[in-house]
C-alpha positions in Angstrom: -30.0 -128.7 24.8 -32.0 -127.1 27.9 -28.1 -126.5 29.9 -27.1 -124.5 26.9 -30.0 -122.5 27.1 -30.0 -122.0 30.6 -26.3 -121.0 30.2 -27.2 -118.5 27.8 -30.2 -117.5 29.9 -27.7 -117.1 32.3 -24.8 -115.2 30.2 -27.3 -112.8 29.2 -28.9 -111.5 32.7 -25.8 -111.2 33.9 -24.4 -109.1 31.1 -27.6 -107.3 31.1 -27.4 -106.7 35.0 -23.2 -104.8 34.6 -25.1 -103.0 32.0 -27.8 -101.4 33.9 -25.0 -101.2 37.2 -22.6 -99.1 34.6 -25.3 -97.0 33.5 -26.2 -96.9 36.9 -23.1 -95.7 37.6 -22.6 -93.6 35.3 -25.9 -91.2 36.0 -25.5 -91.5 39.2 -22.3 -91.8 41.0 -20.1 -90.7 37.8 -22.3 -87.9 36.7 -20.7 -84.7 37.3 -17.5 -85.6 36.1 -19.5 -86.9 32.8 -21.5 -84.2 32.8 -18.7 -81.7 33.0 -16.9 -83.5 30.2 -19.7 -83.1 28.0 -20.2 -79.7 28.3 -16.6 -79.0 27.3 -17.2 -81.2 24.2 -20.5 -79.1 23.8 -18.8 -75.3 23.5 -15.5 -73.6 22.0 -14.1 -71.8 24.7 -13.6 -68.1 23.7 -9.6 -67.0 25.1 -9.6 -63.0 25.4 -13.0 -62.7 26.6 -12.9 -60.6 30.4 -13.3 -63.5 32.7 -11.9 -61.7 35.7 -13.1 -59.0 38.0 -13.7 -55.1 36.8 -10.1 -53.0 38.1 -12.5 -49.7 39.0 -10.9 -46.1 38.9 -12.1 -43.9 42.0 -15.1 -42.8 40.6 -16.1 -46.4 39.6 -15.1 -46.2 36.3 -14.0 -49.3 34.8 -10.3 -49.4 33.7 -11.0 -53.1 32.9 -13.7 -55.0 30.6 -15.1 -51.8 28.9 -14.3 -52.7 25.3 -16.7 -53.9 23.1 -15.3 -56.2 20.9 -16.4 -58.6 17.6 -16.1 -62.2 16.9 -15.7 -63.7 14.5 -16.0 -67.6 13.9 -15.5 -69.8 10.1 -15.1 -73.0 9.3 -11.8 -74.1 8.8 -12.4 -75.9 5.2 -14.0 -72.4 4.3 -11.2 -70.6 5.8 -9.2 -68.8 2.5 -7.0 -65.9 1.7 -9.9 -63.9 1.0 -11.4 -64.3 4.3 -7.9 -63.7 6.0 -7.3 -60.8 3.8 -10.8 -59.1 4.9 -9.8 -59.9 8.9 -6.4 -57.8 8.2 -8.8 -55.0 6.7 -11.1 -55.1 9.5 -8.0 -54.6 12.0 -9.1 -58.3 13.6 -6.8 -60.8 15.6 -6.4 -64.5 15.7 -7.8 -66.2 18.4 -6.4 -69.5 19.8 -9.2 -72.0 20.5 -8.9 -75.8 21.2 -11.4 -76.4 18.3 -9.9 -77.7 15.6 -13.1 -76.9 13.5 -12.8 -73.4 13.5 -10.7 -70.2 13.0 -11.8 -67.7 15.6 -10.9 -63.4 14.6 -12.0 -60.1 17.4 -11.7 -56.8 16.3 -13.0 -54.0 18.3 -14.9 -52.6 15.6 -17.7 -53.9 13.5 -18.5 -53.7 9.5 -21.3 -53.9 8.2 -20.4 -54.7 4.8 -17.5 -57.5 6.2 -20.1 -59.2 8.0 -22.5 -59.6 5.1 -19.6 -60.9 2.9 -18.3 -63.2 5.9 -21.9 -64.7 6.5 -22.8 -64.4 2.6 -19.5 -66.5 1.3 -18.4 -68.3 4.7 -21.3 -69.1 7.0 -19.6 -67.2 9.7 -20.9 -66.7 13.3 -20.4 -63.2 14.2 -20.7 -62.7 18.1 -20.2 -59.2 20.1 -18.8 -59.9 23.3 -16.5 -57.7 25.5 -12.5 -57.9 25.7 -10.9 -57.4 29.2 -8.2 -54.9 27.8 -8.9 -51.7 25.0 -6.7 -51.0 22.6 -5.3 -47.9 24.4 -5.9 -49.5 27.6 -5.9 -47.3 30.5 -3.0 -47.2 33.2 -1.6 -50.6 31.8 1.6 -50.4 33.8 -0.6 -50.2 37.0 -3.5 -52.4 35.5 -1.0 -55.3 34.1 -1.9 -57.7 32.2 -2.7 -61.6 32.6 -0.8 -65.0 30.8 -3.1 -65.7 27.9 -2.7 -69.7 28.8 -3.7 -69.9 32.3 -5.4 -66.4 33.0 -3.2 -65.7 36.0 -2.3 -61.9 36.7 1.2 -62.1 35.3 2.1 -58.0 36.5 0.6 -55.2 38.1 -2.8 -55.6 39.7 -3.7 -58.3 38.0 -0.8 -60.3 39.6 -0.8 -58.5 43.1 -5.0 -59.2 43.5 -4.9 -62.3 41.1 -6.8 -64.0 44.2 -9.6 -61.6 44.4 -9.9 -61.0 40.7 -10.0 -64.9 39.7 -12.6 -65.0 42.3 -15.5 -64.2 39.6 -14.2 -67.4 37.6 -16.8 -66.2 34.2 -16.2 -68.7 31.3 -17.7 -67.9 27.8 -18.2 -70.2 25.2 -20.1 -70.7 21.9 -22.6 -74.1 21.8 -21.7 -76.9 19.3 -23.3 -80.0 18.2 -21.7 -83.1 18.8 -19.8 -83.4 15.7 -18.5 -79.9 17.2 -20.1 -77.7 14.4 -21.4 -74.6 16.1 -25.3 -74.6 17.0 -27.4 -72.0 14.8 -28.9 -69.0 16.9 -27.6 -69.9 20.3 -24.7 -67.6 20.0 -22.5 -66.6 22.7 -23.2 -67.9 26.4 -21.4 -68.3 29.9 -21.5 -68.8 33.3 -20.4 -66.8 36.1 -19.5 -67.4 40.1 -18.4 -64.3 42.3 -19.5 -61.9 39.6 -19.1 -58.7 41.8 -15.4 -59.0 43.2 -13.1 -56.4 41.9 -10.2 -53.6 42.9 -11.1 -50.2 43.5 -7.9 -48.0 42.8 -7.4 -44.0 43.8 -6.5 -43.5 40.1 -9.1 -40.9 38.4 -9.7 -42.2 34.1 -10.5 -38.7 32.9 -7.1 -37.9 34.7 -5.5 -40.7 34.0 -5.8 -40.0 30.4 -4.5 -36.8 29.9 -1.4 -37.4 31.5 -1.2 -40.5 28.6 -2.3 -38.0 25.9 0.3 -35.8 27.0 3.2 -37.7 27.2 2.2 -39.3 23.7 1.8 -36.1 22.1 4.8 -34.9 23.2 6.7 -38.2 21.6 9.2 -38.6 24.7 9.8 -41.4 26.7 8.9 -41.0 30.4 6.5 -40.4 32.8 3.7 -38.4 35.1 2.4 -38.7 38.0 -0.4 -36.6 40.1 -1.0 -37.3 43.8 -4.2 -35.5 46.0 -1.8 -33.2 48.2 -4.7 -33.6 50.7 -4.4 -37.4 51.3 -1.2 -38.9 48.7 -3.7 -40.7 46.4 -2.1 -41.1 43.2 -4.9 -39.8 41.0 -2.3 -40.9 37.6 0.1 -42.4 36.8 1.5 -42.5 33.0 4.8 -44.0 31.5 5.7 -44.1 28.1 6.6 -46.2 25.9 3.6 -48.3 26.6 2.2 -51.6 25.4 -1.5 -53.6 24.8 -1.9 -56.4 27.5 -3.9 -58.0 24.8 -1.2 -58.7 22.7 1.8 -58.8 24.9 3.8 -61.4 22.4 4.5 -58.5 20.1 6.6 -56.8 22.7 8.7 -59.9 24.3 11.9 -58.9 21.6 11.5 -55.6 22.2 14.4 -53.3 23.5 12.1 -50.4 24.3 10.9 -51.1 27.6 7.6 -51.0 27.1 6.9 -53.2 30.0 8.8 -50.4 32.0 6.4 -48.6 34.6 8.9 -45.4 35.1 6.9 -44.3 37.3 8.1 -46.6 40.2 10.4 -49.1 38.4 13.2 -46.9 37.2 15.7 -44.9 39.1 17.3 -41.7 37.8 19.5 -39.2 39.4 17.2 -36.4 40.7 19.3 -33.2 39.3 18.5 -29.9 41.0 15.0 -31.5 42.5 17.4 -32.8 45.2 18.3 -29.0 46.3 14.5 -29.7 48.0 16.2 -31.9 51.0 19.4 -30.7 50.6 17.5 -26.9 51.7 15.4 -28.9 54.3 18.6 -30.6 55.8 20.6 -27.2 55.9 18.0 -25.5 57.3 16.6 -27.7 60.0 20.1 -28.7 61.3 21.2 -24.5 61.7 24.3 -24.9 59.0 22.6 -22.3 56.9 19.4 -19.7 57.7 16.8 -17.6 55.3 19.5 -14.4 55.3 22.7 -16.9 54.9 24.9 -15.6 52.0 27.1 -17.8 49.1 29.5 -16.7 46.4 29.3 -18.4 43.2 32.3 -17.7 40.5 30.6 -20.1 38.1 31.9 -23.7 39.2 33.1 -25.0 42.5 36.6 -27.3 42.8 36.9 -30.2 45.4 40.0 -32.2 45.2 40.8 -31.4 42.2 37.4 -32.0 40.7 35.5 -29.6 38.7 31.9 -29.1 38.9 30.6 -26.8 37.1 27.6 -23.9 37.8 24.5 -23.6 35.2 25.6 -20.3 34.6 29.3 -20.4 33.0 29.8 -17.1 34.4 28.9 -17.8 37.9 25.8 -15.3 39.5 28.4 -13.6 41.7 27.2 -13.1 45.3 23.7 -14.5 46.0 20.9 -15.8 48.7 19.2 -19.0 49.4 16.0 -18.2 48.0 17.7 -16.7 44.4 20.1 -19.6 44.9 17.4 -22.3 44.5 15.1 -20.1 41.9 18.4 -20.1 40.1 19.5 -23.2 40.6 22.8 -22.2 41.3 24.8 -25.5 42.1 27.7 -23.2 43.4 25.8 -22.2 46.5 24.5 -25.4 47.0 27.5 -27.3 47.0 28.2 -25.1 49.9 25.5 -25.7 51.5 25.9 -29.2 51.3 29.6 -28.8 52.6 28.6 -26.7 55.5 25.2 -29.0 56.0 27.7 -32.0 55.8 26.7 -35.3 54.1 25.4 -37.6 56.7 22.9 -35.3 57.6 21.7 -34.7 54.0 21.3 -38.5 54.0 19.4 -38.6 57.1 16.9 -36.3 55.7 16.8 -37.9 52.4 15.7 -40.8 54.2 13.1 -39.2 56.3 11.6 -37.7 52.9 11.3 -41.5 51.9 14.1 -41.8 49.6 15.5 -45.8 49.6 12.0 -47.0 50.7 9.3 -47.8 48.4 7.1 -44.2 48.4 3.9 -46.5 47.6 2.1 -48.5 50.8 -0.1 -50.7 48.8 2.0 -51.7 46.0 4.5 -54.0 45.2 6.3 -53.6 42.0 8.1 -50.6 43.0 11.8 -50.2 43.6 13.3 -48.1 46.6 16.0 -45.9 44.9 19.7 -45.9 46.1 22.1 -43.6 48.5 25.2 -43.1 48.4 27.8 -45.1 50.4 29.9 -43.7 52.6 32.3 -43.9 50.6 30.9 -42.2 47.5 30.5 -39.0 49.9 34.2 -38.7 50.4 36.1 -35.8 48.7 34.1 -34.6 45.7 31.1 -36.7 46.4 29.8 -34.3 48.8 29.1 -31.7 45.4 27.4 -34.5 43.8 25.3 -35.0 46.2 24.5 -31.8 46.3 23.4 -30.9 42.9 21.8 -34.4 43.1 23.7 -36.7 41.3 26.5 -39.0 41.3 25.3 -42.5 43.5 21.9 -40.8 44.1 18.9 -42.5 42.2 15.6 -42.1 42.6 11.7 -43.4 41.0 9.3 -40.3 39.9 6.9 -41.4 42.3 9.4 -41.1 45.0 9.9 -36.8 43.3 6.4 -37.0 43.9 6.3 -38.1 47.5 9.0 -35.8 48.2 6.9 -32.7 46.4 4.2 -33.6 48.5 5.8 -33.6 52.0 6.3 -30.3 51.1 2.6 -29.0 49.6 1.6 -31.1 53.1 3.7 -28.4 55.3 6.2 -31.0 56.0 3.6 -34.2 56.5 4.3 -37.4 55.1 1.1 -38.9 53.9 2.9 -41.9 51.3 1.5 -42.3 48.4 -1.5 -44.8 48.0 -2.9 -46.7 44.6 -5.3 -48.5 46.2 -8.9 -47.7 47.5 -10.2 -51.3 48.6 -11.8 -54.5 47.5 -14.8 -55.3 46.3 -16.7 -59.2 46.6 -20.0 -60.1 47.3 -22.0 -56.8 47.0 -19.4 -55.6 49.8 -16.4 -53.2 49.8 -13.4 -53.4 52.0 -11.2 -50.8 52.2 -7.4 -50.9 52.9 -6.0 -49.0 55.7 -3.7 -46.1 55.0 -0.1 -45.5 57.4 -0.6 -43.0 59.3 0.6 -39.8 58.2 3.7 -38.4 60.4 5.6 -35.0 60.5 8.8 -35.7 59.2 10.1 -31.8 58.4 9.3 -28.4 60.8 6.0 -26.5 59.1 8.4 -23.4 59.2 11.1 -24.9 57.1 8.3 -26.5 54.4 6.7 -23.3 54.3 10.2 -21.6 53.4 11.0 -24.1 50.5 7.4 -23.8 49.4 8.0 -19.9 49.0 11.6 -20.9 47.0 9.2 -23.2 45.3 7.3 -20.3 44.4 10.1 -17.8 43.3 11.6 -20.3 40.9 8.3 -20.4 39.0 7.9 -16.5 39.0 11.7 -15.3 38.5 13.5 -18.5 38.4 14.3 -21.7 36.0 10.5 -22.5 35.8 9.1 -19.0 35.1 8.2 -20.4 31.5 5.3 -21.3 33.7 4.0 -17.4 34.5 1.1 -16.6 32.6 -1.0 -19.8 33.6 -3.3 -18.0 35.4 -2.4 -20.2 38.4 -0.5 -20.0 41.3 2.4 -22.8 41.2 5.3 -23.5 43.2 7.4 -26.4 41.7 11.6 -27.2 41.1 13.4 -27.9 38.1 15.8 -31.0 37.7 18.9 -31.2 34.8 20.3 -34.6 35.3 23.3 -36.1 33.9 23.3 -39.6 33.5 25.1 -42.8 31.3 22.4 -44.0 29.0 23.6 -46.9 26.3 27.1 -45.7 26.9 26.5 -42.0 26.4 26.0 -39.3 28.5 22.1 -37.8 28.5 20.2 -35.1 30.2 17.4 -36.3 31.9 14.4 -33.4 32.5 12.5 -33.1 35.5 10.1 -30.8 37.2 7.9 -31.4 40.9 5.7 -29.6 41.9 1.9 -28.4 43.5 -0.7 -25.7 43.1 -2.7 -23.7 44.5 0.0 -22.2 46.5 -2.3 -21.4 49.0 -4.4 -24.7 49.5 -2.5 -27.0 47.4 -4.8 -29.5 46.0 -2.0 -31.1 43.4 1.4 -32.3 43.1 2.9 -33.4 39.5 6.3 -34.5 39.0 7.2 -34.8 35.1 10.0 -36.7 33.9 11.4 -36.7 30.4 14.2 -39.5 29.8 16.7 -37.6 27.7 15.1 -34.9 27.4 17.6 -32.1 28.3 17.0 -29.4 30.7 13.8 -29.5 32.6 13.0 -26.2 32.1 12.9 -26.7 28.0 11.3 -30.4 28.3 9.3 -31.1 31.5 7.6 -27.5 32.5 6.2 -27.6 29.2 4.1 -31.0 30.2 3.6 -30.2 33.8 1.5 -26.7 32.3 -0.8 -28.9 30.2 -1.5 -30.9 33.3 -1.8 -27.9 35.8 -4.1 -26.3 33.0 -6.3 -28.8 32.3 -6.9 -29.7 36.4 -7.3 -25.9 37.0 -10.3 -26.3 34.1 -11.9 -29.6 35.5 
């Protein structure tokens, strides 16, 4: 009788001793992964919420994390067409949350009279919080936009300074009991590491969205871009059709290209904005001067190949500097024969065309040249008048514009400012800025510039009250298997001190006269004001 007690004795300390070692364990050795457990099983993760570092305009604005947004949170059970039908009133969207308790709705704007129903009949939790994106989110090609699953930069910024902006690593979360019901009156909480690393970008907001507003009123597809003249910082950057980086699903399907940034992503043929460098090549290599002379009888023939002048009835005999106002593709097919094609090319390159015109950006593409074969024979008047195998990115128009508002310096373009972490900034360093054209020969084309806004194809422009010089751009082009007329105008102002260069693009928007002057006023108008 006393061994089986003893055994049982026994059995007993020892199972209490693995007892107290697994506790032991478990507070001690065990405890942060326990402890890190729990807490997940203690909050609903809220997806959406800005958890990344701030993207900052120039001025320190935030183009990131400035929306106030609404959330909404009901029990599932309670959950009924009623409720769903007053979240479609309220303009809010389903949030996906890994508890299975709960349906989670934001909306960006808050009513009083929804919320008292929502808490009255459902017991809701209504939480403000902040959204990373706003519903006409600022410079969302540039900006980009993150994977909702993992919160990785999936484009733009976000992807290219995913390192520095993960960096702040914020989660926010709503507390629940442990039979995962939300917690009365503790509301929303989080915790953040590296809360002051960021992107600080050249782009100006106020800037930034006009150029949107403009392009959306105008309801055209296409794009804007200002650049300081002074230093090549792109102050805006617009493309249209645009899309919400909150809600990106919605525009997977789409055949709109809404993903498109035109500014830098797509290439077009340049039209008459190419007579620019095809000017600067004749006139720095001696093929043509300021007094040279051309004959234009309304089209030009090369091997048999008809190319046609924009006046049907040619402008008879005329100079360089009417020749450009005009944009008489007659005389400048002569040029370019007399200038010679290789050389053209050479100077195209120096002006940046077939590299990207950016320095601190990546999604950009580098536009195309022709091959020598596609100078052969006729190719020679495409390239010319700016077409044919020549493609180029508005941002590249821009670069080229601002060579010339520059006196013939290249100063790139630039998007980025510097980085921000830890309560310190770090700037990126710029390429130095390099002469690539003779101050003589910018200052020429800057007059021509000049001429075609006062007499020439852009003299819808007089009456601005400012001093502009700029180039129109027609350019044919296959689009869906059609033929379209892409619109352009480039250019700067003050003439004296140039302070800005726009380029306007309109994607089939016929001549640029009739579609893109038009938006580059607006722009050149409101700048002048502010």
């Amino acid at each position: 009788m006393k061994r089986r007690l003893w055994a049982v004795a026994i059995c007993f300390v020892l199972l209490l001793l693995g007892l107290i070692g697994r506790l032991t364990m478990i507070q001690i050795i065990d405890s942060d992964k326990y402890a890190s457990v729990n807490a997940k099983q203690q909050r609903i993760t809220l997806n959406g919420e800005d958890t990344r570092g701030t993207i900052y305009d120039r001025n320190g604005k935030r183009l990131t994390g400035a929306e106030e947004s609404f959330i909404y949170i009901i029990q599932k059970t309670a959950f009924d067409s009623t409720a769903a039908r007053i979240m479609q009133i309220i303009g809010a969207q389903k949030v996906e949350n890994e508890n299975k308790r709960y349906q989670v709705y934001r909306s960006s704007t808050f009513s009083e009279d929804a919320a008292y129903v929502l808490k009255r009949d459902y017991n809701a939790f209504i939480i403000k919080g902040a959204t990373r994106y706003r519903e006409d989110q600022p410079a969302v090609h540039f900006v980009g936009y993150i994977n909702e699953k993992d919160g990785v930069g999936a484009s733009g910024i976000e992807k290219e300074f995913n390192e520095i902006l993960s960096k702040k690593q914020k989660v926010v979360y709503a507390s629940v009991d442990g039979r995962r019901m939300i917690i009365p009156g503790l509301g929303i909480s989080s915790t953040v590491a590296n809360p002051d690393c960021g992107v600080i970008t050249t782009l100006d907001l106020n800037i930034q969205k006009k150029a949107e507003q403009v392009l959306k009123d105008a309801g055209r597809s296409g794009s804007i871009i200002v650049v300081d003249a002074k230093t090549g910082d792109v102050l805006a950057g617009a493309s249209t059709p645009a899309y919400n980086p909150a809600h990106v699903e919605q525009y997977l399907n789409s055949s709109n290209e809404e993903f498109l940034n035109k500014v830098t992503q797509s290439l077009y043929p340049p039209g008459s904005i190419f007579k620019i460098i095809v000017a600067a090549a004749a006139l720095e290599s001696g093929a043509v001067n300021e007094n040279s002379k051309f004959f234009c009888k309304g089209y030009e023939e090369i091997n048999g190949i008809r190319i046609n002048c924009s006046k049907e009835e040619g402008h008879g005999e005329i100079n360089l500097r009417d020749a450009f106002a005009k944009s008489c593709n007659s005389a400048f097919i002569q040029i370019g024969q007399m200038t010679g094609a290789e050389s053209i090319i050479e100077m195209a390159k120096a002006f940046g065309i077939g590299e990207k015109a950016f320095q601190d950006y990546v999604e950009e593409k580098t536009g195309t040249l022709p091959g020598e074969y596609d100078i052969q024979g006729a190719g020679i008047g495409n390239l010319s008048i700016g077409q044919g195998k020549l493609l180029v990115t508005p941002a590249q128009a821009a670069r080229v514009t601002s060579i010339i508002a520059a006196g013939g310096i290249d100063h790139g373009l630039s998007l980025i400012k510097g980085t921000t972490e830890n309560g310190k900034t770090t700037y990126e360093k710029k390429r130095p800025s390099k002469r690539v054209l003779g101050k003589q020969t910018a200052d020429f084309i800057a007059g021509m510039m000049v001429d075609t806004v006062n007499y020439g194809t852009a003299n819808n422009l007089t009456g601005a009250g400012i001093a502009i010089a700029g180039k129109t751009g027609s350019a044919e082009a296959a689009s869906h298997g059609r033929l379209v007329v892409h619109g352009w105008f480039t250019g700067f102002f003050p003439v004296d001190d140039p302070e800005y260069v726009i380029t306007v693009f309109v994607e089939s928007g016929g001549s640029g006269r009739a579609s893109a002057v038009p938006l580059f006023r607006q722009m050149a108008e409101y700048l002048n004001k502010n």
